[in-house]
N, C-alpha and C positions, 0 to 999 in steps of 0.2 A: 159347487160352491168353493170358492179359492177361498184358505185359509196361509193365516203370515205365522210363524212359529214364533212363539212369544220369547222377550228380549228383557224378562225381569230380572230385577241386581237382587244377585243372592247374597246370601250372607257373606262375613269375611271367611276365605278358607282356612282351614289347619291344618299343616304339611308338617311334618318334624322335619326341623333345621330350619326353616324360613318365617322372618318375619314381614307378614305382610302391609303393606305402609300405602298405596293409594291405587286405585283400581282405574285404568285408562280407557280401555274400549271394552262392549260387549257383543257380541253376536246370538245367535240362537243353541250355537253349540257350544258356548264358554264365553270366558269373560282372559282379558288380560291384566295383571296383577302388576306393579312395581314391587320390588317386595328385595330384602335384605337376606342372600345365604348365609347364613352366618358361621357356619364353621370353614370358608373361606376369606369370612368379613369384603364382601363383594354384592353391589347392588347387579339385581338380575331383575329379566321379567318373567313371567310366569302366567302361560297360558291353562286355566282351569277349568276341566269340563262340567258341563252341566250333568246332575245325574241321568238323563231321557238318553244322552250323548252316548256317557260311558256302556250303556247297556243294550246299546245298539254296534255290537260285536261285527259287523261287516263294515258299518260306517267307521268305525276307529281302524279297522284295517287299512280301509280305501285312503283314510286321512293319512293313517301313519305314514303308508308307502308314498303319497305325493308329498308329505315333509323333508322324508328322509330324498325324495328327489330333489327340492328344493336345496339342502345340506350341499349337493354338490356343483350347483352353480354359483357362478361367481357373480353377484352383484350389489349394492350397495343400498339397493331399494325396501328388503327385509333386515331383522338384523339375524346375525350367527345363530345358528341351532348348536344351543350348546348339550344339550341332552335329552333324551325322549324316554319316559317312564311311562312302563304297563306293569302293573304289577294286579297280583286275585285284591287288592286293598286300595290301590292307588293308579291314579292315570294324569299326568300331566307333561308339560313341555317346558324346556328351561331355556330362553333366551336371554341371549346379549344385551346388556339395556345401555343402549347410545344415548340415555338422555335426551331424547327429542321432546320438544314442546309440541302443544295442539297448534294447528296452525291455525283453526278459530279462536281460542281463545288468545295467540299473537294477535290479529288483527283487530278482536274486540271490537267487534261489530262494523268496523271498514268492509270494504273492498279489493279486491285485486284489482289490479289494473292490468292494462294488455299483455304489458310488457312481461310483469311480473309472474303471469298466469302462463305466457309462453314460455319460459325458464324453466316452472314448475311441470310443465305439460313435458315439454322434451327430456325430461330427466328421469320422468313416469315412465315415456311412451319407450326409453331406453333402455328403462330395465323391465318393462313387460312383453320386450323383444326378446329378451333373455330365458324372461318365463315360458313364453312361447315356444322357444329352439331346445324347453326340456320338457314339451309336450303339457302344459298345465296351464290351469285357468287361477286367475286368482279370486274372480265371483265374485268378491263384496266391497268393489271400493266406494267408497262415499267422503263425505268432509269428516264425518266424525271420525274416521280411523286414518286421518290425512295426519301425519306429524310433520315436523322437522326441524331437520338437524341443527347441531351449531355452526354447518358449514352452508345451512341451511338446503341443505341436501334431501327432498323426499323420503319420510320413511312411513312403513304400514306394517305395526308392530301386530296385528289380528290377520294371524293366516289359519286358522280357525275353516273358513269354510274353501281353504285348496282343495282342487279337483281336477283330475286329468281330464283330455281332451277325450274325447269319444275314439274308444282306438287304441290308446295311448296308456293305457294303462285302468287299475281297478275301478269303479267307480261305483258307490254306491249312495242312494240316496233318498230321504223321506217325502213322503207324501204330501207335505207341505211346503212353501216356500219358504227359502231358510235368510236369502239375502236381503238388503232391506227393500221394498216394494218400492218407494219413491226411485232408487236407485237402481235398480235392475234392470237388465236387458229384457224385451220382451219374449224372448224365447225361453228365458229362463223359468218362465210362468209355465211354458207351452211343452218343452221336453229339457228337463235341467240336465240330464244324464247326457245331452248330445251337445250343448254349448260349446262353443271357440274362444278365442280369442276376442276374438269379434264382440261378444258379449263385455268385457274388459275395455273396450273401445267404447261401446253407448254409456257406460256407469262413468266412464272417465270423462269424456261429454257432458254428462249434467250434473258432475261436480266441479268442472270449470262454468259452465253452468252457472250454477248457486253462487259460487264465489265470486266470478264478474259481475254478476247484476243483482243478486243480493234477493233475487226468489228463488224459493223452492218450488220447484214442478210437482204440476199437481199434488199441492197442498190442498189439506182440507177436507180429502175424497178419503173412503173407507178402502182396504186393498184389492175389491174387486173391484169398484170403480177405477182407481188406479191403473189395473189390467184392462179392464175395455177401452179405456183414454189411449194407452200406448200401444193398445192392437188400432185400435181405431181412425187416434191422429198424431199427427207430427208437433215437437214442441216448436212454439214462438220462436222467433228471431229473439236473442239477447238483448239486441238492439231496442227491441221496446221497450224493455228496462230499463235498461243503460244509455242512453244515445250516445254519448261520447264513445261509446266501443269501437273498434276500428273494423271497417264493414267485412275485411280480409278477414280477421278474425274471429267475428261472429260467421260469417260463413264456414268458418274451419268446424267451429262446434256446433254447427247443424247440419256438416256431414258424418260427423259420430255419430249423432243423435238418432239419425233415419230407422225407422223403427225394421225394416227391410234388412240384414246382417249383408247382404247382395248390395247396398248402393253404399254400405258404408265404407271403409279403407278397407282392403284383403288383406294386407302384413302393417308390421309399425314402423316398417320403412317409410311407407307410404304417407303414414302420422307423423312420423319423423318431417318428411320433406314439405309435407303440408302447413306445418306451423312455424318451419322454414322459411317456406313461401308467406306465411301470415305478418311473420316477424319484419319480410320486407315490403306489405302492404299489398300483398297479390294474392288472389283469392285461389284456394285448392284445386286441382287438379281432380277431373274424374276419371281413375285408370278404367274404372270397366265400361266398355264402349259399346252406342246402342246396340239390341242384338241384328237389325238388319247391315251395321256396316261390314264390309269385306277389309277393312285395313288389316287390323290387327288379327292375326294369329289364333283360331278360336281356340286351340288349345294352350292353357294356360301357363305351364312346363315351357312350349315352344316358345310362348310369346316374353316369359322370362329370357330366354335365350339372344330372342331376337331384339332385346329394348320393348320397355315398355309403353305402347301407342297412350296417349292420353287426351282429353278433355279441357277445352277448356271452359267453364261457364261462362256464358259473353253475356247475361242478362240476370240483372240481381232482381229477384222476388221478394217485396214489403209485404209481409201480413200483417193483418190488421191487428190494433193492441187487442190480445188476447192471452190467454195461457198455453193454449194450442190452438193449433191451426182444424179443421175437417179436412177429410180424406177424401173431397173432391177432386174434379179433374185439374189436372197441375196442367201451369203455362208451358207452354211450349219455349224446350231450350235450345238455342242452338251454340253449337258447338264446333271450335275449331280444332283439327289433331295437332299435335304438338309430342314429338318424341321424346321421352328423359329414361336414358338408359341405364340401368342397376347399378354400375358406374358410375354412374355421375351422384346417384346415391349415396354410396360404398364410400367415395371422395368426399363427400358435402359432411356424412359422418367423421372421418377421419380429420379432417379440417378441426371440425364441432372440439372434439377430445383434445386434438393438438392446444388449439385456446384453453382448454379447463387444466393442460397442463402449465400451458407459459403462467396463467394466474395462480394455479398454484405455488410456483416456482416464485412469483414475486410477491405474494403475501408472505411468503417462506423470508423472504431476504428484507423484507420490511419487518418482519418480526423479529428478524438478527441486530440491523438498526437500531431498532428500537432499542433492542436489551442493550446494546453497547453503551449507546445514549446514555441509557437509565444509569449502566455502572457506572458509566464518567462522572453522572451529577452525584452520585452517592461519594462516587472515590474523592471527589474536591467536596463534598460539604462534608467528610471525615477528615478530611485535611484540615480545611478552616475551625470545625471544633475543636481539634488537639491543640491549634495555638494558643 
């Protein structure tokens, strides 16, 4: 019998020194707090464990160690670990608070549109490349712990349920399932202790998902239900929802979705260049190649070496309006090779960043503008009052 670890709002905490002021996301192992330190007079956030959490002594280790891994990467996705307390009386985590907004309730009941959702997606897909190259899962994304920023820069202030890769570090973990069921990978039901990345790729999927088209996947159903749907079938075409979606696009996030961890992208390069390719109306690339062709390289190491052989899907599949599809026999695709070498990647990224910097650079010089502007009309309407 699958059970979901319950996600009830507990009381307000009380910490000496902090005052607590509105509570943002929760998970099964704690809750995230906005909250006032006050003897630095500085707004922070404050991740608070559940008691079930605290008193599971190997689980707070496994956590602690993949935060404090997180502490040393560089990226913009979480915010700054500003301090991590265990104490025989007290256990919580002190973050940075960027002031990010929900980005549901930004859009208050809209939609995303393509364009927008691929912005957001590459800016994800960026920094859980990062998460990735320090060995760690992040497990729990979904809309509700979606924020951002004033540069409207992705953030996910609930790292709460981090976890290393199989391998890769401590990992420990309960008997039930901790992330949320609609949102989860299906392996995550099946061996949570062994998840990838790859897992981080299907949740990301069908929270682009929900926000393009405006359902939730398998609504409605209990969390074993839920489990046998995503063992069972593949979700809808967004496109059913949506039709205006751009078909590039909808097919981008129905190769996340593949309940198979095997047919979906193997690194976020891969995500990277796919929604790339979405952005310019051409549908994704399948690097992993049937297993009867002899082109590519079987070994995976060599075949990075050698350019990655690729896929193209020449034949687009309508399912029928439903909410998922059955796990019958799939049409037959065919498929043209097509080479795009880690390089041409590696470039395509480089490119990406160069643009985020010239824009930065001129929102920077339209802000100097602006303020010169502004002094000029103050310094002549201070002139004009003294006569």
């Amino acid at each position: 019998m699958l059970e979901c670890a319950h996600m009830e709002k507990q009381p307000i905490p009380q910490i000496e020194g902090f005052t607590f002021r509105q509570r943002l996301t929760a998970s099964a192992r704690g809750e995230i707090w906005r909250a006032e330190q006050r003897a630095l007079e500085r707004d922070v956030l404050v991740l608070c464990f559940h008691p079930e959490t605290v008193r599971n002594a190997a689980l707070l280790d496994a956590l602690f160690a993949a935060i404090r891994r997180l502490a040393s990467i560089k990226t913009d996705l979480f915010p700054d670990i500003v301090d991590l307390v265990r104490t025989a009386d007290e256990v919580y985590v002190i973050l940075e608070d960027t002031h990010a907004q929900h980005l549901i309730g930004l859009l208050a009941g809209r939609r995303l549109n393509a364009e927008q959702a691929n912005v957001i997606a590459s800016k994800l897909a960026e920094g859980f490349s990062r998460l990735r190259g320090a060995g760690l899962v992040y497990a729990n994304l979904n809309p509700e712990n979606l924020y951002l920023s004033d540069l409207s820069e992705p953030i996910l202030p609930d790292i709460s349920l981090l976890q290393f890769e199989a391998g890769k570090g401590p990992v420990a973990m309960p008997d039930s399932l901790e992330a949320s069921p609609v949102y989860a990978a299906p392996e995550q039901y099946l061996a949570p202790q062994e998840v990838d990345s790859r897992a981080d790729m299907f949740s990301l999927g069908l929270t682009l998902y929900t926000l393009v088209s405006g359902q939730v996947p398998f609504s409605g159903l209990d969390p074993e239900a839920v489990m046998r749907a995503k063992l069972e079938h593949t979700v809808a075409s967004p496109c059913d929802f949506s039709p205006s979606l751009p078909p590039a696009f909808a097919a981008t996030l129905e190769r996340l979705c593949q309940r198979d961890p095997a047919e979906r992208p193997q690194d976020w390069d891969e995500v990277l260049f796919d929604f790339h390719l979405a952005a310019r109306g051409e549908e994704p690339y399948r690097v992993r190649p049937p297993e009867h062709s002899v082109i590519a390289p079987p070994d995976p190491k060599a075949r990075r070496r050698a350019g990655a052989t690729v896929w193209v899907n020449a034949s687009v599949h309508r399912p029928p309006t439903a909410l998922f599809r059955g796990s019958g026999p799939r049409q037959p695709l065919s498929h043209h090779p097509v080479t795009v070498s880690r390089t041409e990647l590696r470039r395509y990224e480089a490119r990406r960043r160069a643009r985020l910097r010239r824009r930065a650079r001129i929102r920077l010089l339209m802000g100097i503008l602006w303020g010169i502007v502004l002094l000029l009309l103050i310094a002549i309407a201070i002139r004009v009052w003294t006569r």
